[in-house]
NUKE-665531 format. One line per field, with one value per residue (C-alpha): residue in one letter; chain; x, y, z. Coordinates in steps of 0.1 Angstrom, whole numbers, always signed. Example, Ala and Ser with C-alpha at 12.3 -4.5 7.8 and 13.67 -1.06 7.14 Angstrom:
// residues 2
res: c(A;S)
chain: c(A;A)
px: c(+123;+137)
py: c(-45;-11)
pz: c(+78;+71)
// end
This chain:
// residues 387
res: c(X;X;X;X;X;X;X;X;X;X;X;X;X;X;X;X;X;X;X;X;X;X;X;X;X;X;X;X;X;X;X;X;X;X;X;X;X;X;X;X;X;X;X;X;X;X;X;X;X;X;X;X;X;X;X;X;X;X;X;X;X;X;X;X;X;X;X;X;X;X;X;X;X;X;X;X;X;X;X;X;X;X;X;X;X;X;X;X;X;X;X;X;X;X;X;X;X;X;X;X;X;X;X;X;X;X;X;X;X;X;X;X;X;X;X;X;X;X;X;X;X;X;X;X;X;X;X;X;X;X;X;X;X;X;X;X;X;X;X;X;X;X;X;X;X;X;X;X;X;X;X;X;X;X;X;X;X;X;X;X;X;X;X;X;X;X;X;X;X;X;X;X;X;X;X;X;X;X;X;X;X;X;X;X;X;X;X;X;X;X;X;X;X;X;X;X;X;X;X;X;X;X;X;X;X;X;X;X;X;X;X;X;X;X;X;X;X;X;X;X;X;X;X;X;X;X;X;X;X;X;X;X;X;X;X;X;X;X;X;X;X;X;X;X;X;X;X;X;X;X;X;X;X;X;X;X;X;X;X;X;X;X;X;X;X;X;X;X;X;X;X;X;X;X;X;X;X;X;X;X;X;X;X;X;X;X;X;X;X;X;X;X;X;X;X;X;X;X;X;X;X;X;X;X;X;X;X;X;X;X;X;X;X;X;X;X;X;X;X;X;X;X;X;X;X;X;X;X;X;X;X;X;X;X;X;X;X;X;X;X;X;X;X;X;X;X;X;X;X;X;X;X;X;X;X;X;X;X;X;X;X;X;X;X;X;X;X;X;X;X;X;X;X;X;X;X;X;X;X;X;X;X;X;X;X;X;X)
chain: c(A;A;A;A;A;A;A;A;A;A;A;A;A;A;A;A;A;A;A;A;A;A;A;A;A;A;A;A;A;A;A;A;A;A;A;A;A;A;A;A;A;A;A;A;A;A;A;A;A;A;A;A;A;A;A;A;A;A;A;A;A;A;A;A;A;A;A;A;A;A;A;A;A;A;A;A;A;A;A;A;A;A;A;A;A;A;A;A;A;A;A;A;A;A;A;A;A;A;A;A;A;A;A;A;A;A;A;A;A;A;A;A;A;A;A;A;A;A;A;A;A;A;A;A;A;A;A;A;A;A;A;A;A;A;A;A;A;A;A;A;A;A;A;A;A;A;A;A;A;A;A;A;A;A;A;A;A;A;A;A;A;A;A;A;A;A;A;A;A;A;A;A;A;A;A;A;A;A;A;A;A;A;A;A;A;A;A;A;A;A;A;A;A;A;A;A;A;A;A;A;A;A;A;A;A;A;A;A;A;A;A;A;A;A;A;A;A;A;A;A;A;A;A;A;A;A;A;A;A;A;A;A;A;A;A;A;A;A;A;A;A;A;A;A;A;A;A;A;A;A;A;A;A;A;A;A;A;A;A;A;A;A;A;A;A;A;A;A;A;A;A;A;A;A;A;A;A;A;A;A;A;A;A;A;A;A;A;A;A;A;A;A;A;A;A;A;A;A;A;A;A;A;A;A;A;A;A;A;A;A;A;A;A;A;A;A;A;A;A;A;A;A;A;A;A;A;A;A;A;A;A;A;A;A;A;A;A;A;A;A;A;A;A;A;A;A;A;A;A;A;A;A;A;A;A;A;A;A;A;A;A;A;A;A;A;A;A;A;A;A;A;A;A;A;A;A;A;A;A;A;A;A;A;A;A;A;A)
px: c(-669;-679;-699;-671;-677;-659;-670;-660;-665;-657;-652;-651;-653;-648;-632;-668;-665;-678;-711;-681;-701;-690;-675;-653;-633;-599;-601;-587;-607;-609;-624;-630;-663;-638;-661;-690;-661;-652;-691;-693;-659;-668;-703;-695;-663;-688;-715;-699;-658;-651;-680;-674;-639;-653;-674;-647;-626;-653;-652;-619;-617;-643;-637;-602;-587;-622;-635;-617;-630;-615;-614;-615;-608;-601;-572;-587;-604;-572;-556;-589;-589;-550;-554;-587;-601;-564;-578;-599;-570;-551;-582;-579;-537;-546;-571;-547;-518;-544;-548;-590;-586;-571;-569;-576;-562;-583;-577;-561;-588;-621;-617;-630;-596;-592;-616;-601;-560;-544;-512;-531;-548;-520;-503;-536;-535;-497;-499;-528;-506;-481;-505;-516;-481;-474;-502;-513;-480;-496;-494;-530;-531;-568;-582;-614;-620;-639;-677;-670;-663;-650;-647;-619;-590;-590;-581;-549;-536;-539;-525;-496;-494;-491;-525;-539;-574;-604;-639;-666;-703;-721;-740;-738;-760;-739;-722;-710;-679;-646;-646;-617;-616;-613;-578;-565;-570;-547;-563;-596;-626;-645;-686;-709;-738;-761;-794;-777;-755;-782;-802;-782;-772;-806;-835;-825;-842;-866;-905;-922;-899;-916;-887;-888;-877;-845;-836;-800;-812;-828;-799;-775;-793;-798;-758;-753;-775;-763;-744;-714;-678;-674;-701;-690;-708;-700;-711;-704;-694;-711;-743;-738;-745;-747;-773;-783;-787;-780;-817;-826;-803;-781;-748;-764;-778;-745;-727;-753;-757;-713;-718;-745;-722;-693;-711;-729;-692;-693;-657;-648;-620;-602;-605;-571;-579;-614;-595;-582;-611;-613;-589;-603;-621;-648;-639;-667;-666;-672;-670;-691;-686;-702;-704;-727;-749;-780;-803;-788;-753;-728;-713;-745;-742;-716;-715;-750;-760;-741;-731;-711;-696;-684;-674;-657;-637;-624;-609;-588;-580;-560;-539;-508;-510;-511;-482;-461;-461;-443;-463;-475;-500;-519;-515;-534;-558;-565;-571;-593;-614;-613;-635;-666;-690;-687;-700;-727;-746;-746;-767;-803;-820;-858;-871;-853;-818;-825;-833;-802;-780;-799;-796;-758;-753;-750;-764;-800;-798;-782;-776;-759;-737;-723;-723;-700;-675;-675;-667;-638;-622;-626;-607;-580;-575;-565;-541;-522;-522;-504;-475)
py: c(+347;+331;+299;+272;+242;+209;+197;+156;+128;+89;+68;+33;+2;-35;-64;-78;-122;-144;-170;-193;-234;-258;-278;-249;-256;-267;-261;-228;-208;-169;-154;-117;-109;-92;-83;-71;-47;-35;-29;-9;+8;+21;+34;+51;+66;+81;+90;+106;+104;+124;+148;+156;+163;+186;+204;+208;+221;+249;+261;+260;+286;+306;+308;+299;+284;+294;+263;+225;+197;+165;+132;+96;+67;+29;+15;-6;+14;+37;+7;+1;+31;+32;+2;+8;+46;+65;+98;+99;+96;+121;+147;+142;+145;+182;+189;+176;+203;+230;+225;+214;+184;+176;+138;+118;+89;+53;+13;+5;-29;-8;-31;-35;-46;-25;-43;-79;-69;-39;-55;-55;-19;-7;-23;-11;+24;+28;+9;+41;+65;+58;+51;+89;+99;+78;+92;+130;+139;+144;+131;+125;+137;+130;+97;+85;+47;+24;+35;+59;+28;+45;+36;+51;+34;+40;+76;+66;+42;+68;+95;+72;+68;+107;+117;+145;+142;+117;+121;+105;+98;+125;+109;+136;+162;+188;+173;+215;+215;+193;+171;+146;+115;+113;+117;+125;+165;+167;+147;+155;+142;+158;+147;+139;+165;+137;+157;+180;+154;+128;+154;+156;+120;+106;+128;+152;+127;+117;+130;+124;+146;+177;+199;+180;+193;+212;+243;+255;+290;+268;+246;+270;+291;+261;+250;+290;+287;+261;+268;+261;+268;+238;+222;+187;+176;+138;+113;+88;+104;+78;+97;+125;+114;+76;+71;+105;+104;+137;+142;+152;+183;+174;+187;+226;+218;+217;+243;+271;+256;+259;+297;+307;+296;+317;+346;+351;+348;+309;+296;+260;+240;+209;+188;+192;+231;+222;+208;+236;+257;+253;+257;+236;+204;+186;+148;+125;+93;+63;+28;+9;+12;+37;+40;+57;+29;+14;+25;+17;+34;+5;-25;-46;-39;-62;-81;-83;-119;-156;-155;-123;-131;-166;-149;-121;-142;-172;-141;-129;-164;-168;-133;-157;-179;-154;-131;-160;-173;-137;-142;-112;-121;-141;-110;-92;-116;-119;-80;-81;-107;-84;-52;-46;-51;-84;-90;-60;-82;-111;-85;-101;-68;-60;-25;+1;-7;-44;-27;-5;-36;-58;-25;-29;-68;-85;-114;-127;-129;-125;-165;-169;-137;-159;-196;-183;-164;-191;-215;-190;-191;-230;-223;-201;-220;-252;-234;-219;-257;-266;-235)
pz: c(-203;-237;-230;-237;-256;-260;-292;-298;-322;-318;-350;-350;-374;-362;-378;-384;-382;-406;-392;-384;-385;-358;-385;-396;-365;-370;-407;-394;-422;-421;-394;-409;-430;-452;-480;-457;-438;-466;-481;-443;-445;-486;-476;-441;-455;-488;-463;-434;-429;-462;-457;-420;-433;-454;-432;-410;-441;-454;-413;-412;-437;-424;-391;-386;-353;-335;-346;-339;-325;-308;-324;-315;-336;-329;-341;-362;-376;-389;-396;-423;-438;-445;-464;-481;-480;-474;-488;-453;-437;-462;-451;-416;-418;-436;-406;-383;-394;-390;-360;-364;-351;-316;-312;-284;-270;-272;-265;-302;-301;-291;-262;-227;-219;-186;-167;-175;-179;-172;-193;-223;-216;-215;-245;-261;-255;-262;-298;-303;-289;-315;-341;-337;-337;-370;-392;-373;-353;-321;-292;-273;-237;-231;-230;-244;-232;-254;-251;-220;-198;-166;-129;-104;-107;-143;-134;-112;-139;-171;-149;-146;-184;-183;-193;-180;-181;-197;-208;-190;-194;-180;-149;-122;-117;-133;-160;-174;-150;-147;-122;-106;-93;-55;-41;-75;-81;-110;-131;-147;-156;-186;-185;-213;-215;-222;-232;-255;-271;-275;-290;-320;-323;-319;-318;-346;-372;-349;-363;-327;-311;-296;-316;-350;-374;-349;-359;-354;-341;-311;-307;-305;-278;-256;-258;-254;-224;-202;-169;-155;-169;-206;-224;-240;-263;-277;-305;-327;-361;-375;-369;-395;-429;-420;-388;-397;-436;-455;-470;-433;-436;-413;-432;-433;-399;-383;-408;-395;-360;-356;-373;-351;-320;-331;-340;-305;-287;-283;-283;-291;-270;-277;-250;-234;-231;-208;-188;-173;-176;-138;-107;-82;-100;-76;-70;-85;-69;-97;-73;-105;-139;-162;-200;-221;-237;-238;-207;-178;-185;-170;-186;-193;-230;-236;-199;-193;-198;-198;-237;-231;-197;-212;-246;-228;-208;-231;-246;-218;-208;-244;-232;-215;-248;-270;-259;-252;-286;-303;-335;-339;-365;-337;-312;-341;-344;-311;-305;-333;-312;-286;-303;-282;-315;-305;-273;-283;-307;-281;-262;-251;-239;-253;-268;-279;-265;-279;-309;-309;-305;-334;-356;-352;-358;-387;-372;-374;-338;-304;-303;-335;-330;-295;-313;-343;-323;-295;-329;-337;-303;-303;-340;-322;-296;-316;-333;-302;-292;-321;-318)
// end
């Protein structure tokens, strides 16, 4: 049997805030950094949506329906591009028809919303569902949670919602098979191969790596390699062409490295197709939640100190407020307070994860990121006092 592999990309932009004074509050001035979204949103879409589309184009035509991949993008994020950058989303509609791209389903917000409100996770992912539907006609199947945040009973409740499997960060010590969560066998969980993916979304560029400058011949025999019945492979695509600039090589990198695959028998899967790759799936017992950031792989990223646990949850407590009022420009603005990017920047951890986080913020510092969104809420929160 040709060595399977389950190829998938996440793309994401946040509504980015403005450094939101104390004295700002009840002025109720703009929230939204909506020039420095927009500076983002113009020089990822240059850098890396139109020319992934592109790659994935030129293999289209070379290789047919033995290459797709599986795609995951926020909400917000489409929401962006239709308003500002529509040809990306004109290039993944074509891709779409082909049949290249197999989307997956996500919270619309990028939120952590499943682990303070099941209401508004669900909300969430069904305003994505649709949101798929709208632009790509299809209908996602398999669920990709905000940064791979997954414990148990997320299982249960997107079975429910009639998905049929999820991915999952690959913390188990073979992450090549499809696993289940316990006491639900019919419902599959898809891991992360960490090594392998990291590889290409970090170390590829990385001059003190043992392997610099990767070679696609090597790659490709090491994915070609592994055991077990599917090899996922997962990354931001904001590391091709963006993290991952194109004077590294990356675009011919990955045009050889998906030729190489297909030429020695390799066959590529969307994600819904893995899933069944095996009759009996192992159950994999998740009791605390997992994600795939920083080093510790749980929910510290964005929960791990006081500014995020208070920031996190002045959000949720709005939720009643919010919903109650049926403006809908206030629902979007709240969901918009809810992206992830937030709570990320408020992050205090040290060395390369700290790093990681400080790379990602536009604020000078950890503290500030927490004082002007704690401003904002104090803003929002006025203004549902006055409805």
């Amino acid at each position: 049997m040709p060595k399977a592999i389950c190829l998938y990309f996440q793309a994401h932009q946040p509504y980015r805030h403005t450094s939101f004074p104390v004295f700002s509050i009840g002025t109720h001035a703009p929230y939204e950094d909506k020039a420095l979204n927009l500076e983002v949103l113009n020089r990822v879409s240059d850098r890396c949506y139109l020319p992934v589309a592109s790659l994935w184009d030129r293999l289209g035509q070379r290789f047919g329906d033995q290459f797709q991949v599986n795609v995951s993008a926020s909400g917000h994020l489409l929401q962006q591009l239709e308003t500002h950058r529509p040809a990306v989303i004109e290039r993944w509609q074509k891709l779409s028809e082909k049949g290249q791209i197999h989307w997956l389903g996500e919270t619309f917000a990028h939120s952590l919303s499943f682990f303070f409100s099941r209401e508004e996770f669900f909300e969430q992912v069904i305003e994505h569902r649709e949101k798929v539907w709208n632009l790509f006609q299809q209908d996602p199947r398999v669920f990709r949670n905000t940064e791979l945040a997954y414990q148990n009973p997320m299982g249960f409740f997107l079975k429910q919602m009639g998905y049929k499997g999820m991915l999952v960060e690959g913390l188990v010590s073979d992450p090549n098979k499809v696993y289940s969560p316990p006491h639900i066998p019919d419902f599959g969980l898809l891991p992360r191969h960490v090594l392998r993916s990291d590889d290409l979304a970090f170390r590829f560029a990385d001059p003190s790596w043992e392997h610099f400058p990767l070679q696609a011949e090597d790659f490709a025999a090491w994915m070609l390699q592994e055991p077990g019945e599917v090899l996922t492979i997962g990354l931001d695509m904001e590391a091709l062409g963006e993290h991952i600039s194109a004077e590294t090589g990356i675009w011919e990198f990955w045009e050889k490295l998906i030729e190489i695959i297909l030429r020695e028998g390799g066959k590529f899967l969307s994600a819904e197709q893995a899933l069944v790759r095996q009759n009996e799936k192992p159950a994999w017992d998740v009791p605390m939640a997992i994600s795939w950031a920083d080093q510790e792989k749980d929910l510290s990223a964005w929960m791990g100190n006081s500014m995020q646990q208070e920031a996190l949850h002045k959000v949720y407590e709005l939720e009643a407020v919010v919903k109650e009022s049926r403006r809908e420009d206030w629902v979007a603005t709240w969901r918009k307070l809810q992206n992830s990017d937030h709570f990320y920047y408020m992050a205090t951890k040290k060395g390369t994860d700290g790093n990681v986080h400080q790379y990602f913020s536009p604020f000078s510092s950890p503290y500030d990121a927490y004082i002007y969104f704690m401003n904002i809420i104090a803003d929002f929160q006025l203004q549902l006092r006055k409805s």
